[in-house]
DRENLO-802947 format. One record per residue: x, y, z of N, C-alpha, C, CB in turn; residue in one letter. Coordinates in steps of 0.1 Angstrom, whole numbers, plus 5000, padded with zeros to 4 digits. Glycine has a CB too. Layout:
BEGIN
REC	n_east	n_north	n_up	ca_east	ca_north	ca_up	c_east	c_north	c_up	cb_east	cb_north	cb_up	type
REC	X	Y	Z	X	Y	Z	X	Y	Z	X	Y	Z	a $
...
//
This chain:
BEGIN
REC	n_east	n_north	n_up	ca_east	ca_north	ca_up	c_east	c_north	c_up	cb_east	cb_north	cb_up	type
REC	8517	1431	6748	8506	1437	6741	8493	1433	6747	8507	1433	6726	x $
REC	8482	1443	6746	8472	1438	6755	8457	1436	6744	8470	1449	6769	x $
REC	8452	1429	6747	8440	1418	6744	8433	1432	6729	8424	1413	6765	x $
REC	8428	1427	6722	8417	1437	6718	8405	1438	6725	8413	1437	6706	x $
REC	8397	1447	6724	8383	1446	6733	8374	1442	6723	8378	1461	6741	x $
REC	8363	1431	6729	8352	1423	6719	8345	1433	6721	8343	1407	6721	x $
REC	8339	1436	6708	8325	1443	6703	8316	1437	6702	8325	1448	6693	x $
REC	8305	1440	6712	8289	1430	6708	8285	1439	6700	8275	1426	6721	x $
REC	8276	1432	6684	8271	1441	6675	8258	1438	6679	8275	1440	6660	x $
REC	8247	1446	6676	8234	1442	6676	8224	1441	6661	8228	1452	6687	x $
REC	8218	1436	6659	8211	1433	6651	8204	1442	6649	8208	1424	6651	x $
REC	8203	1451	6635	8198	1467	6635	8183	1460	6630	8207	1482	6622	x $
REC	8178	1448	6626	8166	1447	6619	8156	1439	6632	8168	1437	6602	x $
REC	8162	1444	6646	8153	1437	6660	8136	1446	6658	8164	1443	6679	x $
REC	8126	1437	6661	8117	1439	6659	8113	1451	6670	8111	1428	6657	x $
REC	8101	1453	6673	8102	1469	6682	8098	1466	6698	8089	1483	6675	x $
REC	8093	1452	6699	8093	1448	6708	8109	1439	6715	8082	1442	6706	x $
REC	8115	1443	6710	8132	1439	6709	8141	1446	6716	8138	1441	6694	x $
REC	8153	1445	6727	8156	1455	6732	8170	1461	6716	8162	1452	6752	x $
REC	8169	1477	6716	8178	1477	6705	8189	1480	6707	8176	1483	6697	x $
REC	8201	1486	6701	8214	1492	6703	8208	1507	6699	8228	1486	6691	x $
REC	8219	1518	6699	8214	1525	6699	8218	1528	6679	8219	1533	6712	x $
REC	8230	1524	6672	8234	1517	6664	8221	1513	6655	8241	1507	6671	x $
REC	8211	1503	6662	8199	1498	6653	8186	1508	6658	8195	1479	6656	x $
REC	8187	1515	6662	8179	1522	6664	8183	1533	6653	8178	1525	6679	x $
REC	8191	1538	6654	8196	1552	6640	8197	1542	6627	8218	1562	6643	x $
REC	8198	1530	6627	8194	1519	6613	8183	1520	6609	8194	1505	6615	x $
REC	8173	1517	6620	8161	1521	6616	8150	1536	6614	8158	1514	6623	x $
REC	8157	1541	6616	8152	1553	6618	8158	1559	6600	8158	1561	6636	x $
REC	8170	1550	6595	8175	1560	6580	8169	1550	6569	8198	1563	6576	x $
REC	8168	1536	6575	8163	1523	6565	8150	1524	6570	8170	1505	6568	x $
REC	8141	1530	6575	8126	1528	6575	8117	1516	6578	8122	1531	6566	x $
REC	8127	1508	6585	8126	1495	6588	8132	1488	6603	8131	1489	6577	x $
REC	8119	1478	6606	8124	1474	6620	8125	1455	6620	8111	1481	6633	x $
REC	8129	1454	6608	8129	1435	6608	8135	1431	6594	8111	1426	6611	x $
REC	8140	1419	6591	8147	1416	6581	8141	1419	6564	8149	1400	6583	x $
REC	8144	1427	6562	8139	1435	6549	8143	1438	6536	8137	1444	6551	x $
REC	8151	1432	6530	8159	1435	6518	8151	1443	6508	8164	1423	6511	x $
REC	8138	1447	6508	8128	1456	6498	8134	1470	6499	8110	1456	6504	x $
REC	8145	1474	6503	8148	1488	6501	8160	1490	6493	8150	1495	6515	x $
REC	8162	1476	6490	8176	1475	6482	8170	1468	6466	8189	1462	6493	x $
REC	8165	1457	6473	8154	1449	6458	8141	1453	6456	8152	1433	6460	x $
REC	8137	1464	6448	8127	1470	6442	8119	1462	6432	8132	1482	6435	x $
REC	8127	1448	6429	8122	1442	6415	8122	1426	6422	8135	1445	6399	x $
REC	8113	1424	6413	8115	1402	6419	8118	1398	6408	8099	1389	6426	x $
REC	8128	1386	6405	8127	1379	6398	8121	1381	6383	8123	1372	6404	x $
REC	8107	1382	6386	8098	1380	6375	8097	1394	6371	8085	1373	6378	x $
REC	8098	1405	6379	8095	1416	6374	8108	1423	6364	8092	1424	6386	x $
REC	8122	1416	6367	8131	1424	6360	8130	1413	6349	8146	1429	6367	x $
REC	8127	1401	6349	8127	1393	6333	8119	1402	6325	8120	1377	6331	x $
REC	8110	1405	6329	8097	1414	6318	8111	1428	6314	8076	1424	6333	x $
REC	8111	1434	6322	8119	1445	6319	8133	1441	6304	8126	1449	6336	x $
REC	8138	1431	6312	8152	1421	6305	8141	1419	6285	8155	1397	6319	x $
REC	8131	1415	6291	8127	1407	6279	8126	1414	6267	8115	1401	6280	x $
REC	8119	1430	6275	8117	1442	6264	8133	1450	6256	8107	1456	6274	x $
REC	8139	1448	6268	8154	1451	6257	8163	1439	6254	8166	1462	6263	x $
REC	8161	1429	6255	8165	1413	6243	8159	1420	6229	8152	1393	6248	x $
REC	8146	1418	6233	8143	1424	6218	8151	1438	6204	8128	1429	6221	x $
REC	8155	1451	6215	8160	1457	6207	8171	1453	6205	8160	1466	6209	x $
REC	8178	1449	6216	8194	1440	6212	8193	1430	6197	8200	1427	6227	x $
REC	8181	1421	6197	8179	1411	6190	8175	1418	6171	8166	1402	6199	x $
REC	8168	1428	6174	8167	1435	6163	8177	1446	6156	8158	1438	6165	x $
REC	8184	1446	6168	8197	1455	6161	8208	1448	6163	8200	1470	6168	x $
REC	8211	1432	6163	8220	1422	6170	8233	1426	6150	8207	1399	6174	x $
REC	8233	1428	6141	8239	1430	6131	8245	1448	6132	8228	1424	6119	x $
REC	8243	1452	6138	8251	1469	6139	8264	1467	6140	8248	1478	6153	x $
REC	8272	1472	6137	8284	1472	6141	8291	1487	6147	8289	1466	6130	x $
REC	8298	1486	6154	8307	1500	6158	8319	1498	6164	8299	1509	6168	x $
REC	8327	1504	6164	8340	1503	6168	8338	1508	6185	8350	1514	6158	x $
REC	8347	1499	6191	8347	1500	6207	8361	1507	6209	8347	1484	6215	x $
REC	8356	1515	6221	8373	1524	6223	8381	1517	6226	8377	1535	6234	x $
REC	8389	1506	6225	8393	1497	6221	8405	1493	6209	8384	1493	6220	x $
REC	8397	1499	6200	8394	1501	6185	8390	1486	6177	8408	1509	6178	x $
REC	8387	1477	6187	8382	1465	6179	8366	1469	6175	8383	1449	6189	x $
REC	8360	1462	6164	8351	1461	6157	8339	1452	6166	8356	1456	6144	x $
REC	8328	1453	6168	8319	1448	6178	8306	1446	6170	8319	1458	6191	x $
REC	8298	1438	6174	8283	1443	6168	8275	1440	6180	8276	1435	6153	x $
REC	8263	1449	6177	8251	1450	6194	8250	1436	6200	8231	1455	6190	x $
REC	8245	1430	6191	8247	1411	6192	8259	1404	6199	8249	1405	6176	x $
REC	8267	1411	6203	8278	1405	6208	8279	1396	6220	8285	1414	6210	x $
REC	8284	1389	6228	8279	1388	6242	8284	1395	6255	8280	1375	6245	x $
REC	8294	1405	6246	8290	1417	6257	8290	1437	6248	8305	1415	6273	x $
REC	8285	1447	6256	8289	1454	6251	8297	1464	6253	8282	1455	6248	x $
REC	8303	1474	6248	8314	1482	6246	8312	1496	6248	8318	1480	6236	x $
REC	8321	1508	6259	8318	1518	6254	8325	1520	6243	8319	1526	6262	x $
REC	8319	1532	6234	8331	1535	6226	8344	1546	6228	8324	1538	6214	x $
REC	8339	1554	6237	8347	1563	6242	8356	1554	6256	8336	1577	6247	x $
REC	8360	1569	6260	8364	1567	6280	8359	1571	6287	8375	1573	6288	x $
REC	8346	1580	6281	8334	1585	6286	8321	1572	6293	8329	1593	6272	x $
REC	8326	1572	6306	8314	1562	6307	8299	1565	6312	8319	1553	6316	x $
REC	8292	1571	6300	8278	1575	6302	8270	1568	6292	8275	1590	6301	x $
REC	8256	1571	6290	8251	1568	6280	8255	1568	6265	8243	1572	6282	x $
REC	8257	1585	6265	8261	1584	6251	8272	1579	6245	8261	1593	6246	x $
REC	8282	1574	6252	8293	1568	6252	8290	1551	6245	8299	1570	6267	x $
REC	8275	1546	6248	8275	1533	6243	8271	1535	6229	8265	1524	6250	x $
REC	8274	1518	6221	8270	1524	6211	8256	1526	6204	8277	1520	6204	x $
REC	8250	1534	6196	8236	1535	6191	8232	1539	6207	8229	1520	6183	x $
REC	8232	1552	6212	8224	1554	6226	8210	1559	6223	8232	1565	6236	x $
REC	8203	1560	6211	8193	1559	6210	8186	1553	6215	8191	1559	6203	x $
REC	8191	1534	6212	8184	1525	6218	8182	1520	6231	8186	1518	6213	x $
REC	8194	1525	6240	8194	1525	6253	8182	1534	6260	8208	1530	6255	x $
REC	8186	1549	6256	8179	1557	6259	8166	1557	6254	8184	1567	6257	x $
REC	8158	1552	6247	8149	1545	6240	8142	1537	6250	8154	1537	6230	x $
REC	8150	1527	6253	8142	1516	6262	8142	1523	6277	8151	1499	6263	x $
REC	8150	1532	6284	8150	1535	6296	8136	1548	6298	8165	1538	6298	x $
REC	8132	1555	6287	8120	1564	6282	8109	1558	6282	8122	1569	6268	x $
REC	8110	1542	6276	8099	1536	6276	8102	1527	6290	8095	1529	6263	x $
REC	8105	1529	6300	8107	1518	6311	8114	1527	6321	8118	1504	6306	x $
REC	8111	1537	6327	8118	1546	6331	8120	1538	6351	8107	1563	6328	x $
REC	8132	1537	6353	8134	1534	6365	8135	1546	6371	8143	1525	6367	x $
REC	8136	1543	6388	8139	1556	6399	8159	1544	6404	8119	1559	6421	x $
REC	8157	1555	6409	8172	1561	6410	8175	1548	6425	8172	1583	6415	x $
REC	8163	1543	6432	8165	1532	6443	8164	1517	6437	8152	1534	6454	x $
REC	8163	1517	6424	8159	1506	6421	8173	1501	6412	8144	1506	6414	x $
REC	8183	1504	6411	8196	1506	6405	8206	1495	6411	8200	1520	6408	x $
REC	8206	1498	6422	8218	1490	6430	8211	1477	6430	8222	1496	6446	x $
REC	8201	1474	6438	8194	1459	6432	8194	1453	6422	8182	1458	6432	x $
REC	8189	1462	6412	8189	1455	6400	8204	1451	6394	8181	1464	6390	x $
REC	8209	1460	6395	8226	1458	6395	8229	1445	6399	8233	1468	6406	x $
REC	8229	1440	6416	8231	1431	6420	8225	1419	6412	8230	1434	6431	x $
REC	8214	1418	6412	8207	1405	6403	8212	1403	6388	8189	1408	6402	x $
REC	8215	1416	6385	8221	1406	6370	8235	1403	6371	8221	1415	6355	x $
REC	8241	1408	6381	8255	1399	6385	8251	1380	6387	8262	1406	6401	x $
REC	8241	1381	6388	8235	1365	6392	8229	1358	6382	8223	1365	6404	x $
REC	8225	1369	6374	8217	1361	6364	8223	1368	6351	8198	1361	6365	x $
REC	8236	1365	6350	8244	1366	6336	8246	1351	6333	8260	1375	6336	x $
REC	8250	1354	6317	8249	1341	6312	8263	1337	6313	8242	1340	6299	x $
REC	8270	1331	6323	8282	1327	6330	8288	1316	6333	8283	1332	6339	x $
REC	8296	1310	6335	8300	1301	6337	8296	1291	6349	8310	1303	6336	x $
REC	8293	1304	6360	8289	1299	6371	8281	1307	6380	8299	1296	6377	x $
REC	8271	1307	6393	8263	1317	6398	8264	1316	6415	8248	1316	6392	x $
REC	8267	1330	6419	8267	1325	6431	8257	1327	6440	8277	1329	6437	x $
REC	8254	1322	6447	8238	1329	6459	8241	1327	6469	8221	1323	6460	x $
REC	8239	1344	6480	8240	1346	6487	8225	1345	6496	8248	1355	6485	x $
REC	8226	1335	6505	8210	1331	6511	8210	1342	6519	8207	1315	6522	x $
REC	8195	1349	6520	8193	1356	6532	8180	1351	6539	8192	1372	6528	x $
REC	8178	1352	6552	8168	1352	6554	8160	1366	6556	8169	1344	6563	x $
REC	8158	1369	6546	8147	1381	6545	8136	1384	6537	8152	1390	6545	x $
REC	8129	1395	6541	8114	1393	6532	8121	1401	6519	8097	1401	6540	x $
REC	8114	1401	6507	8118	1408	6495	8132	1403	6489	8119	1422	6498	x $
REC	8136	1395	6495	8148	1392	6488	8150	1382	6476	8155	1387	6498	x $
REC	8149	1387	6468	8145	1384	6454	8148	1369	6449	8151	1393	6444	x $
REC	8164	1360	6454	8167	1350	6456	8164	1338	6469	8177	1353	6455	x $
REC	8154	1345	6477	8150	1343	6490	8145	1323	6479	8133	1358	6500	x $
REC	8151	1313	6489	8153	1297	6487	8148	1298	6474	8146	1286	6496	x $
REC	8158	1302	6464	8160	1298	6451	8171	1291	6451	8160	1307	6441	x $
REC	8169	1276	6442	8188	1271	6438	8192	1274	6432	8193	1261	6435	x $
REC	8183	1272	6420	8188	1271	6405	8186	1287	6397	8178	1258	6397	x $
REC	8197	1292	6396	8192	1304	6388	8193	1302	6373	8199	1316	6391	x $
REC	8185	1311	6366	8184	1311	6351	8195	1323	6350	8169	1315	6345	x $
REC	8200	1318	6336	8207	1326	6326	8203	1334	6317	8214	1319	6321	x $
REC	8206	1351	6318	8202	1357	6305	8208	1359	6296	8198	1365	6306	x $
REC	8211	1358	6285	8221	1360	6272	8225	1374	6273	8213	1356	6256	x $
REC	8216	1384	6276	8222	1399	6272	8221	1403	6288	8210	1410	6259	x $
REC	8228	1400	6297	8225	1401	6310	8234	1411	6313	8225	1389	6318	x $
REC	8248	1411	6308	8256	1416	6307	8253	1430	6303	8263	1410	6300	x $
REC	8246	1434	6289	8240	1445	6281	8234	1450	6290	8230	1442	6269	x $
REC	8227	1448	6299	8212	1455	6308	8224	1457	6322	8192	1439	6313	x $
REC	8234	1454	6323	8243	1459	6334	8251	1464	6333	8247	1455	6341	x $
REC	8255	1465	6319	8267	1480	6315	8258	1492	6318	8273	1482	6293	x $
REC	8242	1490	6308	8234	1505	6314	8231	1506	6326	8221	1509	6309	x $
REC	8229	1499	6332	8224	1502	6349	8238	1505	6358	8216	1485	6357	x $
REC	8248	1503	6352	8260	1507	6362	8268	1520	6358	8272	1494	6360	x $
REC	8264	1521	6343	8262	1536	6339	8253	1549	6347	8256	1535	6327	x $
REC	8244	1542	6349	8231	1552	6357	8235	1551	6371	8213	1545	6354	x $
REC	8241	1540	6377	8242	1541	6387	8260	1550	6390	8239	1526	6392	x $
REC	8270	1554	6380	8281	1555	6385	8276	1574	6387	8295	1547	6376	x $
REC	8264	1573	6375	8262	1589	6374	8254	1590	6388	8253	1596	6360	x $
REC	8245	1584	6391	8240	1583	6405	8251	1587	6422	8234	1567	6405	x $
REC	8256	1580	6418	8272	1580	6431	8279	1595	6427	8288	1562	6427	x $
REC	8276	1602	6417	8282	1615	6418	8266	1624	6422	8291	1621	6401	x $
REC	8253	1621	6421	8246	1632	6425	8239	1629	6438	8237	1636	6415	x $
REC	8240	1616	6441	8233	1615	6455	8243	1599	6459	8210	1613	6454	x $
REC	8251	1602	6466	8258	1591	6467	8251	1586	6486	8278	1597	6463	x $
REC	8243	1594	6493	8238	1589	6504	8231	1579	6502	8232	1597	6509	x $
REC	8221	1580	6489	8214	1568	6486	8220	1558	6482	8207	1569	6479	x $
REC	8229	1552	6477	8235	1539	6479	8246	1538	6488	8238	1535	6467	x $
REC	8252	1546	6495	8255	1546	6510	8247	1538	6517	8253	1560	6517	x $
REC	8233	1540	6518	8221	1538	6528	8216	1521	6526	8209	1550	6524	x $
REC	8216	1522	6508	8215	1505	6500	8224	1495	6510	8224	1505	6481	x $
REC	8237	1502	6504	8248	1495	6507	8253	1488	6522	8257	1504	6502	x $
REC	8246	1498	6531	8247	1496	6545	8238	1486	6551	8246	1507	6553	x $
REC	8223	1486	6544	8210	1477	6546	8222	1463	6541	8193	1483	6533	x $
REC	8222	1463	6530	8223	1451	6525	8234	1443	6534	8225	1451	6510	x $
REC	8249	1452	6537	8262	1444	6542	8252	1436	6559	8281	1459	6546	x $
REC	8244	1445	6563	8237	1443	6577	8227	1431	6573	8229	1457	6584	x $
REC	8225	1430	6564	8213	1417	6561	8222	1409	6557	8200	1419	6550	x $
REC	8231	1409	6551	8244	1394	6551	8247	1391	6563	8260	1395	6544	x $
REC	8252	1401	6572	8258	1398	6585	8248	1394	6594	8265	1409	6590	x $
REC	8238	1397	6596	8231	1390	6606	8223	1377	6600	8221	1400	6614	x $
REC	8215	1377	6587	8204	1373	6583	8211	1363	6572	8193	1386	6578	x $
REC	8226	1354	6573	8228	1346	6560	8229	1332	6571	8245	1351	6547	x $
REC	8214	1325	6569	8213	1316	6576	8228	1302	6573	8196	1313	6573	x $
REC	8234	1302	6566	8244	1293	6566	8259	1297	6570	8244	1288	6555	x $
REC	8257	1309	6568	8272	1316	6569	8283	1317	6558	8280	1309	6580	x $
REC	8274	1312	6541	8281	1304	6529	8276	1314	6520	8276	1285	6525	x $
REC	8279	1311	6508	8269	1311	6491	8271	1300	6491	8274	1320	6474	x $
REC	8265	1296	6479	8261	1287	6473	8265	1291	6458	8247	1285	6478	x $
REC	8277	1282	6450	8282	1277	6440	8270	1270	6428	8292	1268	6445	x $
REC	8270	1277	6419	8263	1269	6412	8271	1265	6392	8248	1278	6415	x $
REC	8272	1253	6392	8279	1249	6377	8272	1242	6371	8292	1241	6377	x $
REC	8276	1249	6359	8265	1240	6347	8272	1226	6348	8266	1248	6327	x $
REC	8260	1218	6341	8264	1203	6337	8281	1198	6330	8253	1201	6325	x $
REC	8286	1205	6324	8299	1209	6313	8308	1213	6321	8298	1221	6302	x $
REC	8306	1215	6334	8318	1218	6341	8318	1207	6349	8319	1232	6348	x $
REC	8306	1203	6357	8307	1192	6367	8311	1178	6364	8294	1190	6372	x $
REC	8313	1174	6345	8318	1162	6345	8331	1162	6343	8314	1155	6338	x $
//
């Protein structure tokens, strides 16, 4: 049997004084970018989606005693620490009380690029047992040398709707997180200065 042949990849985020592939050249030309850049994937920092998070804690917190039946058929209330569709229908109106969903997204209206990011960050900042971070070295990267991440109680709540919006997204423009999705796997692969994540456990587990 004979050898496989090595593939040199090139680094699609080479600056323009850089010689490129032809590969990072059509990278840059669909990512609009010529150097380590996660801002086309992460629309939000840190601080900007807590503000967002903070304004629907509150409706959760004020409708935390509702109750509705989950398709499931167990009994649930908004307050829960996670939430439920009630159908097999996985859209909005499928959650329960989608007033209040659709409510807060009316008053907080995202675009359709800012989904998958946000997505990803509350996978990091649920209130979990454990968190992982993936280092990048790049600009906008919302975890860019953070250790310690915070925990949100309803973190879970704010990523059932964003994965809702995003699964309806992947049926009407599925190029755009095609395009997310390709930025970001290329900014792990060249730009994860350790080659690791980084584990992170509460106090309660470490003794």
């Amino acid at each position: 049997m004979g050898d496989f042949p090595t593939i040199k990849l090139s680094d699609p985020f080479l600056t323009k004084n850089d010689s490129q592939s032809f590969l990072g050249k059509v990278f840059n030309k669909v990512s609009g970018k010529n150097r380590a850049d996660a801002g086309s994937v992460f629309t939000y920092s840190i601080d900007e989606l807590r503000k967002l998070y903070t304004e629907l804690e509150k409706i959760i917190e004020d409708n935390a005693d509702k109750e509705y039946k989950s398709y499931w058929g167990g009994t649930q209330t908004i307050g829960d620490s996670y939430l439920s569709f009630t159908s097999d229908e996985h859209t909005l109106d499928a959650l329960p009380y989608p007033e209040l969903w659709k409510g807060f997204l009316a008053a907080h209206p995202l675009k359709d690029e800012d989904l998958l990011g946000i997505d990803i960050m509350l996978s990091e900042l649920d209130d979990s047992y454990s968190s992982e971070i993936v280092e990048l070295d790049a600009d906008n990267y919302p975890f860019k040398n953070v250790k310690d991440i915070e925990s949100w109680k309803y973190a879970s709540h704010f990523q059932l709707i964003i994965q809702t919006l995003l699964d309806d997204l992947g049926k009407k423009n599925p190029s755009l997180i095609f395009r997310q999705a390709y930025t970001l796997l290329a900014l792990i692969f060249f730009h994860c200065p350790t080659n690791k994540y980084i584990r992170n456990f509460p106090l309660w587990f470490k003794r």
